[in-house]
Every structure is written in structure tokens, then in C-alpha cells.
N, C-alpha and C positions, 0 to 999 in steps of 0.2 A: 406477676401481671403480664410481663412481656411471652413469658409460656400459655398464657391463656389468649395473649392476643393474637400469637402464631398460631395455637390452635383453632380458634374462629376463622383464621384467614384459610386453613387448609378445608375447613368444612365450611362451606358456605350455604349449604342446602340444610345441613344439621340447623345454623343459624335462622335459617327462614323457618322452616318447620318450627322453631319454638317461636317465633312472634305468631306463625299463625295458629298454634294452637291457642295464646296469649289473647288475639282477637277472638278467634273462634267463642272462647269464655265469655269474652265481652259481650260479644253480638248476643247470644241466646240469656245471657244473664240480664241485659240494659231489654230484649225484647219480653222477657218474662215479667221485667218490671214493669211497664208500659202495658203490659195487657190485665196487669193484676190492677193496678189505678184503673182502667176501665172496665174491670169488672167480667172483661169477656177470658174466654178461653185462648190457647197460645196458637197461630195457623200454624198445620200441617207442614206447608211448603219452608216458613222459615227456617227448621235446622237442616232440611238440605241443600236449600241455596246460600245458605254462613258456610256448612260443609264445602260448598263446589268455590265457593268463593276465598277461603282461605287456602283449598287448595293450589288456585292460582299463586296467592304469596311462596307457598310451599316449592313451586316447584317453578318459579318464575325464570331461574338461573338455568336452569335443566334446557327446560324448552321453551323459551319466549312467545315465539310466535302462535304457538298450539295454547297457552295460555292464555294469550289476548283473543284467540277467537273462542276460547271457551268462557273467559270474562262475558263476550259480546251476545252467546248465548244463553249467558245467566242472567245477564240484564235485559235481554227480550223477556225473556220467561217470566221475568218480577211485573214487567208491565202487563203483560198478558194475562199473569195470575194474581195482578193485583197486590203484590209483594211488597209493603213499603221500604224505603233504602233504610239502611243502618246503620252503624257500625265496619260490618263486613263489609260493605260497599267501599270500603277506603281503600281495598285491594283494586278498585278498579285508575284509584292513583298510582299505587305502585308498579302496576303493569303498563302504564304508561310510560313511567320514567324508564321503567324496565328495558322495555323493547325501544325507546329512543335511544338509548344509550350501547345497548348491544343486540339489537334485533335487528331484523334486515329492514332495506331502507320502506319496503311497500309497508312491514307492519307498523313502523314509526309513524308514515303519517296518516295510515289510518288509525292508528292510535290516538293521533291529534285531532282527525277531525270527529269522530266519535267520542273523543273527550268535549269538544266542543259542544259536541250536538245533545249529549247526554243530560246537561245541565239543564237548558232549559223541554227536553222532553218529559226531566223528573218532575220539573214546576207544571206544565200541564196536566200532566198521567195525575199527579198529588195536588192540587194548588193552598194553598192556605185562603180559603172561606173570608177571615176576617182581616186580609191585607187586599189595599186597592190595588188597579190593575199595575200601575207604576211602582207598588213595592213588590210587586210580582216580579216585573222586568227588572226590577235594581238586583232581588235574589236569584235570578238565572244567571246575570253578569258576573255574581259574586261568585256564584256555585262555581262557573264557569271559569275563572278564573286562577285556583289550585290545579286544573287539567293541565294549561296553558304554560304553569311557571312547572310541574312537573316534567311536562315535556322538555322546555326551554333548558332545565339545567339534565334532562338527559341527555342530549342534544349536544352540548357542551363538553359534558363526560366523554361523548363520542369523538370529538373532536379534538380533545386535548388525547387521547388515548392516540388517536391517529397521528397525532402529532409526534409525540415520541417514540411511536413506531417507527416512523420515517426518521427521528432523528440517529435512533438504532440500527436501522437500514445502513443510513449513508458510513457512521461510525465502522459498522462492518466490512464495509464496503473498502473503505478510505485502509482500514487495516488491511484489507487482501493486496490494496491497491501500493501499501508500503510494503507488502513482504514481497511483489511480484517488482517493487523496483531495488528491494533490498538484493533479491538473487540476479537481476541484471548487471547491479553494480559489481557482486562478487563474480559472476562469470566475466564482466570487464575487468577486473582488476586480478583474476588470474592470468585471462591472456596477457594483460602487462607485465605479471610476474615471468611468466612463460619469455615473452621476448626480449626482457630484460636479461633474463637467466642466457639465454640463446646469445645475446652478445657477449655478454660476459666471459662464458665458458670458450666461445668460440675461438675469442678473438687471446683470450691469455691464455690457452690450452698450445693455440696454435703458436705463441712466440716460445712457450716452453717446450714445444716438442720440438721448433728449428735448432732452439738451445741445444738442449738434450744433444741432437742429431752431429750440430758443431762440435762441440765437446770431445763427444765419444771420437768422432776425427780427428783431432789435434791433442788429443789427451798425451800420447806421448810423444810426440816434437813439439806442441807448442802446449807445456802446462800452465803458463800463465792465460792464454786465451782460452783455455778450457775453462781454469776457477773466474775467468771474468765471466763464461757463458755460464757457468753453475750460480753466479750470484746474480745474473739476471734472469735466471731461475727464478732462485727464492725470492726476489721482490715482486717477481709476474705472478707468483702463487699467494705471495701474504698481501698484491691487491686484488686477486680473485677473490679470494676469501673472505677478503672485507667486504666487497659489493655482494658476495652472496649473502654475507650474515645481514645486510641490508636487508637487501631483500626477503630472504625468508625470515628476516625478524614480525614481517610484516602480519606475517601467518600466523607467530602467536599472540593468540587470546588469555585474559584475564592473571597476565600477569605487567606490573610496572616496570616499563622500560627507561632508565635513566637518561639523562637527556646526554646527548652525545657519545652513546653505546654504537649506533651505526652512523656511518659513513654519509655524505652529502649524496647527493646525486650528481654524478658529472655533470659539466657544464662546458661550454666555449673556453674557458679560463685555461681549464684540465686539455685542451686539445694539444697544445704542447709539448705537456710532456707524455701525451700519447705519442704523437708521430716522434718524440727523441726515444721512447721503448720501442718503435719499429725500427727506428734505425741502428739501436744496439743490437735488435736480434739479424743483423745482418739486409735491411732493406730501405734502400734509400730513396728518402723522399724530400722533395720540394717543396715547402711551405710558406706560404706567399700569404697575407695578408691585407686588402685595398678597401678604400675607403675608409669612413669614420665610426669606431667601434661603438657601441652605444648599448644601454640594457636591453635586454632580450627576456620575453616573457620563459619558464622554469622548462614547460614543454618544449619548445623553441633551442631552447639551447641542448637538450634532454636530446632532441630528435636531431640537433647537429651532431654531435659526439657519437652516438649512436650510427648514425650513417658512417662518417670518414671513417669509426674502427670497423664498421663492417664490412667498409670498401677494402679498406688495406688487407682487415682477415681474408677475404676472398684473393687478393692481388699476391699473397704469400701461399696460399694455397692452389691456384688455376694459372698464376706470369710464369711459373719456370725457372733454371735459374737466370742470373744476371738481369732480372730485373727491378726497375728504377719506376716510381709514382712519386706523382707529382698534386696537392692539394694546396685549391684558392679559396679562400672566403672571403667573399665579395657583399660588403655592407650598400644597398640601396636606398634608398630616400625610402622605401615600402615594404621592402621585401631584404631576408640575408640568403645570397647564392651558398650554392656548392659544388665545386666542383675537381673530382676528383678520379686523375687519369692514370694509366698505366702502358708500361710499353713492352709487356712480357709479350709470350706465345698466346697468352690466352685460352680460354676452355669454351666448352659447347656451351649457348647461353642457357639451354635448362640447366645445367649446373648453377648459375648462379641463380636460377631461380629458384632452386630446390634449396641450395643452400651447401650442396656438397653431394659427391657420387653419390649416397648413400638416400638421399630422398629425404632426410629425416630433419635438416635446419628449417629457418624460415626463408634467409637467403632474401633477394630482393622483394619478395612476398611481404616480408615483417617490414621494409626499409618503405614499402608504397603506403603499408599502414599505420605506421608512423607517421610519414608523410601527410597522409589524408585527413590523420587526429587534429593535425593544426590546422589543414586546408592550404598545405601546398600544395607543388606539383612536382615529380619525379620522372626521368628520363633516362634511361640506360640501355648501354651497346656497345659492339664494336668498333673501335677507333678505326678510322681509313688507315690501311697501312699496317695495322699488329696490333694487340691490346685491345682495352677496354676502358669505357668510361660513364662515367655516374654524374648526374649534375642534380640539382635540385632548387630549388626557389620555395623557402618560407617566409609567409605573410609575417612583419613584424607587426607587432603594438605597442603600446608604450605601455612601459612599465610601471603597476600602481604600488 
């Protein structure tokens, strides 16, 4: 059954074709009988206006609107030639539901008002002799009335059709409209990987290469200051590593990751024993702490840690040597400062804005857009006198 109902649904004009050739029987069969009880002969005109009128059924899906004006010239032509209705006249219901429901809208309601008018034209053109004038008017209302309800639920048909078009629209729609914020999120959450990666690398690359550098100098007069600088090596590389696997853990898909396989995210907390890893690789710094510490929302604290180790990486790469930095973090009633100075030689400030001779960090670039992610603000330059300096102000919130 369900292969015969998909097959009906794929032929829809096959389908109509067999009711009307189903009428088409009717009409000339019920008018053969009808003229045989009165004794006369069968008119001429009937089997080609059943013919034209079943073809309307036939081919109502095809062409709608060419159908209802062909209905409207086959029902002039019955009153003209005196054709009485029949049977086949029932086509001229179907072509109205027809074209209400998917015709255009001018054939629709001339379809309704020619249904309308039809009814009681048949009662004049035809009247029935032995009904008064009032069962006259009651059988035009009646006639009249199958036009009115077929239009109505074509009408209907159209309406609910459009209905779920639009609802298919928006569905469509709403799906582009999540794949075009699904690729915005992935192109922001790569540049986060990017300038997360860009701290990371920068900033533990650069204490391991001071190492490295110390090392290989005092390897043979002072071998214990070498194996101290070789083991702050390997702890600056097994915490690279861990923040990398972080981070590029993030990249992979469809597989389960166990819960505490990567690493936190830095935070304010970790700021300490950053700046005690810049002072083992040989650079001393100032850390001062004011005001009353309080939670910090994850970005917040993400975007302090990130600044101070960027600052120091640049202050070990552009101070020179014997130089000494100095970092405050300053809790406000609104906002956490930062501010983090140095008293080397200093470098050309497009370096720090590039990120390094080479054009290729983020450098203070990535530190403004950090900044801006939270709606602080950032400030950096040369100190009066030598060196450089970094300050910052982010908005706090409270913590939910």
C-alpha cells in the first residue's frame, strides 16, 4: 500500500486522468439514461462538452489557469447551446478548488466569483417549471454554495502551504545563519590559540635560550651554575609543553578527553612563580602587590598573566644586559592596574610592536587585543630617562 501511495503521489496527473475518464463514463452513461426515459435521442453537443470538461480534471495540475478559462468557455457554450449541466459539470468544482489553492491569485477569485454567478445563471438558463419562485432562489443559494466551500478550503490549502514555506525559509535561513556564526567563532578561537601559542612559546623559549646561553659560559668554571641553568631548562620546557598540549588539545575533534589531561589556564595566582622563573633566568624583578585581592573574572586574570609575561619577554629580549623590571598590581574599587617598567637600553618601539626584529610576534599588537577582549585600556612607551613601560587598567566584575 505505502508503494502504491508513493506511486500516486509521484503521478499526479496519471491520478486525475483516471477520475476523469471515471466521470467522463458517468456523464454520457447517466445522460444516455435520461434521454432514453424521454424517449428522444442523445444531443450532439453532449459528449464533447463531458469530453472538454473532464479534460479540465485531467489536466487541472498541469495548467490551472488555462483550465479555468477553458471550464468558463464550456459553460458559456452549454448555455448558448442549451446543454443541460450534468455530471461533468462537477469539474467545474474541481477547478475551483484547483486554482484557489495553486493558481494565481486573479484566477482564484475569478474563480470564486464565476462560481458564484454560475449557480444561479444555471436556475435561469434551466428553471424547474413546477418549483415556486422562492424554491427557485433557495436552489441557486444551495447550488451556489459547494462553489463557496470549494473555494474556501482551497484557499486554505494555499495558505497553510505558504505557511510552511516560510517556516522552511526561516529554518534555512537560521541554519546559514548558525554555520556563518559557527566559522566566526572558529576563526576567533583560532586567533586565541594563535596568541596564546605566541606567549607561550615566546616567553619560555626566551628563558631557555638565556639559560642555554648562561650555561654554555660557566660550564667550565662554574659547573654547578650551569646544571642549575640546565634544570631551569627542563622545567621552562616541561611548562611549555604542558600549555601547548593545552592548547592544541583544543583542536582535537571526536575524541574524549579525560578530565584533567591539560593544564588550567594561567591566572593572577601563577603570576608569582612567573616572575620567580624570570628571576632564576638571571632577571630581576620587583613585585609589589596593593590593594585588596579579590576574584577576577577567568579572561581578566588570562589577560593579566599574559601581559606581565609578555612584558618581561620583551624586557629580556630589547633591556640589554644588567637590566632590572619592576611589576605592580594594583587592585581598585573597579578596575585591576598593571603596571610593569623597566630600566634597560631599550629598543625601537616598532619592535615591541612587531613583537621582535623579525616582524613575525604579536608583540604589543596581541597585548591591545587582549586588552580590548575585556574592555580595558593599554598604554605603552618609553620611560623618561631609559627603558620602557606597560601599564594597563582592566574593568573588574564580580565574580559568578
Amino acid at each position: 500500500m505505502q508503494r502504491l501511495y508513493d506511486y500516486l503521489r509521484r503521478h499526479p496527473t496519471g491520478v486525475d486522468t483516471f477520475w476523469a475518464v471515471v466521470l467522463f463514463g458517468l456523464s454520457v452513461a447517466g445522460e444516455a439514461v435520461r434521454v432514453e426515459g424521454r424517449g428522444t435521442d442523445l444531443p450532439l453537443l453532449v459528449v464533447p462538452v463531458s469530453l472538454l470538461l473532464c479534460l479540465v480534471i485531467a489536466l487541472r495540475r498541469r495548467a490551472p489557469e488555462k483550465m479555468l478559462l477553458l471550464s468558463i468557455a464550456i459553460g458559456a457554450a452549454q448555455v448558448v447551446t442549451d446543454v443541460a449541466p450534468g455530471p461533468a459539470d462537477f469539474a467545474l468544482l474541481v477547478i475551483t478548488y484547483t486554482v484557489a489553492a495553486t493558481g494565481a491569485r486573479w484566477a482564484s477569485r475569478t474563480a470564486l466569483a464565476l462560481g458564484l454567478f454560475a449557480a444561479p445563471l444555471a436556475q435561469l438558463r434551466w428553471p424547474n417549471e413546477q418549483t415556486s419562485f422562492l424554491g427557485n432562489v433557495a436552489i441557486m443559494v444551495f447550488q451556489a454554495v459547494p462553489f463557496a466551500l470549494a473555494w474556501v478550503l482551497g484557499d486554505s490549502i494555499r495558505t497553510r502551504r505558504a505557511y510552511f514555506a516560510q517556516l522552511e525559509e526561516r529554518a534555512a535561513r537560521l541554519e546559514k545563519e548558525r554555520e556563518a556564526q559557527a566559522k566566526v567563532a572558529v576563526a576567533a578561537e583560532r586567533a586565541r590559540i594563535a596568541r596564546e601559542l605566541h606567549d607561550v612559546v615566546a616567553h619560555n623559549v626566551s628563558v631557555m635560550v638565556v639559560q642555554a646561553d648562561g650555561a654554555a659560559y660557566v660550564l667550565d668554571a662554574a659547573p654547578d651554575q650551569a646544571k642549575k641553568a640546565l634544570e631551569t631548562i627542563s622545567s621552562t620546557g616541561r611548562q611549555a609543553l604542558a600549555e601547548m598540549r593545552r592548547l592544541l588539545g583544543v583542536l582535537r575533534t571526536g575524541e574524549h578527553q579525560e578530565a584533567g589531561e591539560y593544564v588550567p589556564q594561567p591566572d593572577v595566582e601563577q603570576m608569582g612563580e612567573l616572575i620567580e622563573q624570570c628571576r632564576t633566568s638571571g632577571l630581576p624583578v620587583d613585585f609589589r602587590v596593593e590593594g585588596t585581592p579579590r576574584p577576577l573574572p577567568s579572561g581578566v586574570e588570562l589577560t593579566a598573566y599574559r601581559i606581565v609575561q609578555e612584558a618581561l619577554t620583551n624586557t629580556r629580549k630589547h633591556g640589554g644586559p644588567n637590566t632590572g623590571a619592576s611589576v605592580r598590581l594594583v587592585y581598585f574599587d573597579d578596575g585591576l592596574g598593571l603596571l610593569v617598567e623597566d630600566d634597560g637600553k631599550g629598543a625601537p618601539h616598532e619592535l615591541y610592536e612587531e613583537g621582535g626584529p623579525d616582524g613575525q610576534g604579536h608583540g604589543l599588537i596581541g597585548m591591545r587585543e587582549r586588552v580590548g577582549m575585556v574592555g580595558g585600556t593599554l598604554d605603552a612607551g618609553p620611560r623618561p630617562g631609559g627603558g620602557f613601560r606597560i601599564s594597563a587598567l582592566l574593568p573588574l566584575k564580580p565574580a559568578h
